[in-house]
N, C-alpha and C positions, 0 to 999 in steps of 0.2 A: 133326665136322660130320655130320648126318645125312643120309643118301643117299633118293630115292625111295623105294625096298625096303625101307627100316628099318621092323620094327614101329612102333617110336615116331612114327615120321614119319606112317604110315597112321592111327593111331589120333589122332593131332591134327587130321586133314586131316576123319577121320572127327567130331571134335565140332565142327569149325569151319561142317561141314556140317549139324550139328545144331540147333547157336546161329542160324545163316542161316538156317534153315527155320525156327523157333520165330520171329525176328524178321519173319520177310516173313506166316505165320498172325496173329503179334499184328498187324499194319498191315492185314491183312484183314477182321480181325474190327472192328478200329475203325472201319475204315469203315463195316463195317453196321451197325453199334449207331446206333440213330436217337435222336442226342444233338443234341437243340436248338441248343445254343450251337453244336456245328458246321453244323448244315446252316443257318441260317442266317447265320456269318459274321461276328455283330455280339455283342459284349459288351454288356451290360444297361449300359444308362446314363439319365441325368435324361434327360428330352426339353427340346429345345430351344425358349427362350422365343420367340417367331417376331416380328419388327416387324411394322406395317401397312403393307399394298402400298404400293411405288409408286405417284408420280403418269404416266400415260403422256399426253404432250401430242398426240404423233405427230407431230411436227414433224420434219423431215428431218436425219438422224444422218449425221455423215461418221464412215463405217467403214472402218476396214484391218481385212486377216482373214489370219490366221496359219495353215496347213493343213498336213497330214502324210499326203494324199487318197490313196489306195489302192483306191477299188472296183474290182472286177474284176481286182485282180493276183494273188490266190490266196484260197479259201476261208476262211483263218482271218485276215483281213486286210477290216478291219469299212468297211462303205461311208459311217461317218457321216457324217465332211467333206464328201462327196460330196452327200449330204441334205441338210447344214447350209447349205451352199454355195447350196443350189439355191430352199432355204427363203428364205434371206436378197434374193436375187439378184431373187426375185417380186414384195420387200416395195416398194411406192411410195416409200416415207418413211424407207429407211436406202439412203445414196448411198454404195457401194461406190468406193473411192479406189485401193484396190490389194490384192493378193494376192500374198504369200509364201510360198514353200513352206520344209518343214523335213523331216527324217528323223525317222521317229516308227513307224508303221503300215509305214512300205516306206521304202528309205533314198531320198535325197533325190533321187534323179535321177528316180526312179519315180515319188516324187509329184510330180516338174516337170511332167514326163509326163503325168501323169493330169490334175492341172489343166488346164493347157493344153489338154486333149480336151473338159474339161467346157467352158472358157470358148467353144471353139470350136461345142459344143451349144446352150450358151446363145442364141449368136446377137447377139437384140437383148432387152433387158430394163428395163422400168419404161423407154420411151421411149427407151433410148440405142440410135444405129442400130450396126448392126455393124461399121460401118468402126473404131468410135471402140472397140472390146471391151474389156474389161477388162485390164488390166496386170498382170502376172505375173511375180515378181521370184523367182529362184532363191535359197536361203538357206543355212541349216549345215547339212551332212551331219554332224555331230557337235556335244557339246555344246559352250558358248558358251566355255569356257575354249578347247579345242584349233582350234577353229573358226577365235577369232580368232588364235593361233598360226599355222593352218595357210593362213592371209590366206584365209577361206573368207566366203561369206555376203553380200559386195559388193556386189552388186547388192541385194541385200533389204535391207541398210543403206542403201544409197544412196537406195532407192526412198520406205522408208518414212520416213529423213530430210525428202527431197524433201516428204513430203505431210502432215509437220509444221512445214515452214517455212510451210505454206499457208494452214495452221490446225489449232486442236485437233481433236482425233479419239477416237473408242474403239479399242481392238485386242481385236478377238476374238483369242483364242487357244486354234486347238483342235487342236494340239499340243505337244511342249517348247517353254517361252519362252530357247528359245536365240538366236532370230534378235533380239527385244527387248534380252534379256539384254546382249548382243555390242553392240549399238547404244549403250547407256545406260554399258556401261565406255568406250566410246569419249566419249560426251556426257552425262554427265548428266545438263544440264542438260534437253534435250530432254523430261525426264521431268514437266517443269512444263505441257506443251504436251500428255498423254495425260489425255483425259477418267477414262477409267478401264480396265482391263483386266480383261474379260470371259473366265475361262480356264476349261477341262474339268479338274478336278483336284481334290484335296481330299478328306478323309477326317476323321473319328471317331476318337481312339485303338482300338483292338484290331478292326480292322472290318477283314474280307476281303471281297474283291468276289467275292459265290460266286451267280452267278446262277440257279441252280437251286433252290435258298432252299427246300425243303420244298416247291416249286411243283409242281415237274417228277415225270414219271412216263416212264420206260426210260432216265432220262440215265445217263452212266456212271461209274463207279464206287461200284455198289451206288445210285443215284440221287443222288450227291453231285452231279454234274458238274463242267466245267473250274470251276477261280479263277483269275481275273483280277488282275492288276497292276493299281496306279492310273501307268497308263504315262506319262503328259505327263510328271508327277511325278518319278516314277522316272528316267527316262533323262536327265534333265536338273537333279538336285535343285540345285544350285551355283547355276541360272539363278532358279530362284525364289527363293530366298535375295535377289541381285540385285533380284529386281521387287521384293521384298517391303520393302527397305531403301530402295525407290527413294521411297515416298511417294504412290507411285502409287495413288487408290481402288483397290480390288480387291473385283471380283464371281468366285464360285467356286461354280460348276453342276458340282453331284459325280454322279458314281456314284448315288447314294441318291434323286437324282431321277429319272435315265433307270429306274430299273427301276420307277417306277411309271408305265411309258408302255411298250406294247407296241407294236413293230411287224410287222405280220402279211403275209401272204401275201396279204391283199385290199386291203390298205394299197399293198402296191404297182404291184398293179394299177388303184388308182387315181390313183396317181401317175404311172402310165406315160401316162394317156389326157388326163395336162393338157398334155403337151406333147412335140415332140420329145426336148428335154433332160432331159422328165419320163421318157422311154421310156425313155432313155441311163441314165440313174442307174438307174432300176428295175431293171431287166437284169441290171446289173451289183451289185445287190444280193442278188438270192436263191441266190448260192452261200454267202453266211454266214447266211443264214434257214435253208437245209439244217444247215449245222454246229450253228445253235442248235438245229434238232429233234432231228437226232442224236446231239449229245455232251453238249447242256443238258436236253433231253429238252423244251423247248419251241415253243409253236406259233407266237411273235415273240418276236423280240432286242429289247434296249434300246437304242434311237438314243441313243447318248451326247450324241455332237457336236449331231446335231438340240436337243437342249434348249438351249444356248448361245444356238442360234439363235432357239430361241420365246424366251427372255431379252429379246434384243437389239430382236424385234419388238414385244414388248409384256410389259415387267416386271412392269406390275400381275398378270399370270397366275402368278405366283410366289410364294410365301411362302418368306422370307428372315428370316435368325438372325446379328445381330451378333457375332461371333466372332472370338476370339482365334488368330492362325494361325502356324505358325512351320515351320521344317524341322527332322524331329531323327529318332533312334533311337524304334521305338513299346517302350515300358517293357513294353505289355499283347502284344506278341508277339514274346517274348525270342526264338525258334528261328525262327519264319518271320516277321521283320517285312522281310525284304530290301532293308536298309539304311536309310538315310536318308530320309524320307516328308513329304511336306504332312499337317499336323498340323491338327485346330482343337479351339475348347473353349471353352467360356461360364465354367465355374466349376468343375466337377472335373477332375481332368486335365492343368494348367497345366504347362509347360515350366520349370524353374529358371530365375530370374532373368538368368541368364548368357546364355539362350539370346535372337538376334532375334528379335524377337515385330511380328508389323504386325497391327493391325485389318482386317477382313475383311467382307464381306457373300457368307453360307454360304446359297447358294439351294436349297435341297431337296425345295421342295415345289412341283411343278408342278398350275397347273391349267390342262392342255393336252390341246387332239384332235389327233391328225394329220392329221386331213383338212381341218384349221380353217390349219395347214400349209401345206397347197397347196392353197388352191383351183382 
């Protein structure tokens, strides 16, 4: 056995030291090499053949809305449900039924928490007085498998049961479909009764969410800045499986839309002067517009959740691509695909046959202002 003090021992210790510093310079230098395909994230692929807009009647939508709401619990914990929430909540002609929260963005008690503060900002909205507020159902703190294990999520089952015995509905969901999920192994039937599900999720094989995209100037690392997970996705893949098999339409407002919609620093001071609740979410938004300037290197973040919400208000602003969707391993990022993913694809790219496949409407292309948002 070799002791400390043995030469041999020093001089291993000493190339192990070598090889570690040779490794951590080559990771250095990669990052600076200004290589396309990394900075901006996405593998060259066909473009997508896009349908023609929907028709928007603007006839009054009974909505349930699925939340994982976080602003203002810590800088790197994005305020969009909080936006999306408040977008939707203005609209005359989508009649909010209920709110469930989920663990996503902050674990679930925190987004109980924090909804609950927005509904109580809200007040009164599109004519409902305040005594009557909106309903607020607690949901899983985990995904839909141990959840319903851990007899978790009861009330948000109960609730949004409740509000499909009423009638059909949409379910935004802009967090993991755990609390759905959890609902529909219990009843599947119930899944005849959801208009469609409206979810934040979804990807392109080999696409990383790298929001600094060649855009940014001082972001960090060398101007790369952070990558992002496609989180709903992620923390929950077993649950979309679940919707996907359910039959359920399914509408899927990715990543790929929110980043051609900035939200700025004047953005929300216009959002702060529509209202009290418009202050409250403002507020509570420009600790992640700092983290965008400073780790993304730009001057507005992408409202994820917010596009769900321009969706729901008026589809025809959309351009949407019929697509093939499934959960699986990405082939195109053997060493960082982290794990399991929402998948989609028209024609190249397809899944083995083995794999669930559901049809999908992949909404990518927003034609949205933010200020058209909130008036």
């Amino acid at each position: 056995m070799l002791s400390p003090s043995d030469p041999m021992s020093k001089s291993m210790a000493k190339w192990v030291l070598i090889v570690f510093g040779a490794v951590v310079l080559l990771v250095v230098a990669a990052l600076a090499v200004p290589v396309q395909l990394w900075r901006t994230g996405e593998v060259p692929q066909p473009e997508l053949q896009h349908s023609p807009p929907s028709q928007n009647t603007s006839k009054t939508a009974r909505v349930w809305i699925d939340a994982d709401a976080a602003c203002g619990t810590g800088k790197r914990r994005d305020p969009d449900d909080c936006l999306a929430l408040l977008a939707l909540a203005r609209t005359k002609h989508i009649d909010i039924v209920g709110i469930s929260t989920v663990f996503g963005n902050a674990p679930v008690s925190e987004a109980d928490q924090v909804t609950h503060a927005l509904v109580h900002e809200l007040g009164t909205y599109a004519g409902r007085p305040a005594s009557a507020a909106l309903p607020v159902f607690k949901g899983c703190g985990a995904p839909a498998q141990k959840c319903l294990q851990n007899g978790g999520s009861l009330e948000a089952q109960a609730g949004l049961r409740q509000a499909l015995q009423r009638g059909s509905l949409d379910v935004v969901a802009l967090g993991p479909l755990s609390n759905l999920a959890a609902l529909l192994a219990q009843e599947p039937a119930l899944a005849s009764r959801i208009t469609r599900v409206i979810a934040v999720m979804g990807r392109r094989p080999g696409h990383r969410f790298h929001p600094s995209e060649n855009r940014a100037t001082g972001a960090m690392l060398f101007g790369h800045g952070p990558i992002f997970r496609d989180l709903n996705a992620v923390l929950d893949p077993q649950a979309v499986s679940v919707v996907l098999a359910s039959g359920i339409p399914v509408v899927l407002v990715p990543y790929t839309a929110a980043r051609q919609v900035s939200l700025t620093g004047g953005d929300l001071d216009r959002i702060a002067q529509t209202s009290p609740a418009g202050q409250w979410v403002a507020e509570r938004s420009r600790a992640w517009l700092e983290f965008w300037r400073s780790e993304a290197g730009l001057d507005g973040f992408y409202p994820f959740d917010l596009m769900a919400a321009a969706f729901v208000r008026d589809p025809t602003s959309f351009g949407c691509a019929q697509v093939t969707a499934w959960v699986g391993e990405d082939a195109l990022l053997p060493w960082f695909g982290g794990g399991p993913a929402l998948l989609v694809a028209q024609q190249t790219g397809l899944p083995p046959t083995s794999t669930t496949t559901a049809q999908a409407l992949y909404c990518d292309v927003p034609r949205v202002r933010v200020e058209d948002l909130f008036p």
